[in-house]
Wavefront OBJ file of the C-alpha trace (Angstrom):
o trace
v -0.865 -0.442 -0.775
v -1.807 3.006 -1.368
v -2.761 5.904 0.870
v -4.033 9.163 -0.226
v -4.303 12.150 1.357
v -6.344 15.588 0.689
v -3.909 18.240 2.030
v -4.734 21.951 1.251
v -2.862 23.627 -1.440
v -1.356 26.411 1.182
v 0.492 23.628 2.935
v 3.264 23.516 -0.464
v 4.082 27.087 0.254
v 7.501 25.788 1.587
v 7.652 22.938 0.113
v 6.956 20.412 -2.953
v 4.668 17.693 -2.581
v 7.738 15.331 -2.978
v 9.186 16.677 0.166
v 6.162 17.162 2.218
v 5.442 13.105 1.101
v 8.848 12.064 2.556
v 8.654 14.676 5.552
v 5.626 12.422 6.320
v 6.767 8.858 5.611
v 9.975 10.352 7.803
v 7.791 11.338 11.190
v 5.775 8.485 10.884
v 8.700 6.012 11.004
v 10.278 7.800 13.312
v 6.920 7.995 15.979
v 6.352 3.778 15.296
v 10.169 3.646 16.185
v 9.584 4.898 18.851
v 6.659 3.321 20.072
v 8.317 -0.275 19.308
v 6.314 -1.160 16.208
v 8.727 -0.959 13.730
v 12.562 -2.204 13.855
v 15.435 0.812 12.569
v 15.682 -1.259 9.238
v 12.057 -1.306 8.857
v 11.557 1.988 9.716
v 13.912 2.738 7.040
v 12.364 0.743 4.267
v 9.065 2.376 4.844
v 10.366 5.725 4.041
v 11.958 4.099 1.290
v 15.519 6.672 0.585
v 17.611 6.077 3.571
v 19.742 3.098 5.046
v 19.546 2.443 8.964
v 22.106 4.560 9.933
v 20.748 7.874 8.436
v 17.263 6.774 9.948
v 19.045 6.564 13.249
v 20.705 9.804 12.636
v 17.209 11.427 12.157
v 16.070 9.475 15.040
v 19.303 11.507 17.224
v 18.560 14.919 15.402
v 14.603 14.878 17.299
v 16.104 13.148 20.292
v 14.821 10.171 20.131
v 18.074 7.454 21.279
v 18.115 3.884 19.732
v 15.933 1.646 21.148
v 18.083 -1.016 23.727
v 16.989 -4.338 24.838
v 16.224 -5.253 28.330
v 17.139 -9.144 28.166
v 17.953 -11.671 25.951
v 14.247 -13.175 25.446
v 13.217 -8.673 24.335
v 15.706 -9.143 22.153
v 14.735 -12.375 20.971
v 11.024 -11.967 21.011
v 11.857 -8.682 18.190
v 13.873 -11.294 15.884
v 10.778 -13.812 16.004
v 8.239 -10.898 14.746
v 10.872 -9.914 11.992
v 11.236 -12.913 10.731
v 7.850 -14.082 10.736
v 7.077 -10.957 8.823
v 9.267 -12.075 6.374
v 8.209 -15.604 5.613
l 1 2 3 4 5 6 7 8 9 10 11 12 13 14 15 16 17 18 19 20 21 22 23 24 25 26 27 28 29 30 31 32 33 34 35 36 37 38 39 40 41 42 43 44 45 46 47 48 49 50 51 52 53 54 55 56 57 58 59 60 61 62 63 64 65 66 67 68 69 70 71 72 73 74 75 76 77 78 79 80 81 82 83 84 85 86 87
């Protein structure tokens, strides 16, 4: 799928498109990250040029900690989304 967005010339001042693009991709993985929506691997996949760790590391750089599991069935309940997404 395909988004597109109309965002004032002024706004490239400080940067290209390219990096204002990833900037984006980056914050919005990040804030569904946070909320729970999206795994770190996912997270990382939808902004497409980082592995988990690095998204993690950009997670730590806004303060944002790695998300922990209360119990076993938390834990469990993630694994059963993710791999239903896959199939």
């Amino acid at each position: 799928m395909q988004l597109t967005l109309d965002i004032p010339e002024k706004f490239f001042a400080y940067q290209t498109p390219k990096e204002l693009i990833r900037l984006l991709k980056l914050n919005t993985a990040i804030d569904l990250y946070r909320r729970g929506k999206l795994s770190a691997g996912a997270a990382a996949e939808f902004v497409g040029d980082l592995d988990r760790y690095e998204f993690l590391y950009e997670c730590r750089q806004r303060g944002i900690e790695p998300q922990t599991y209360d119990n076993v069935e938390e834990l469990q309940a993630e694994i059963d989304m993710l791999a239903k997404d896959l199939a």
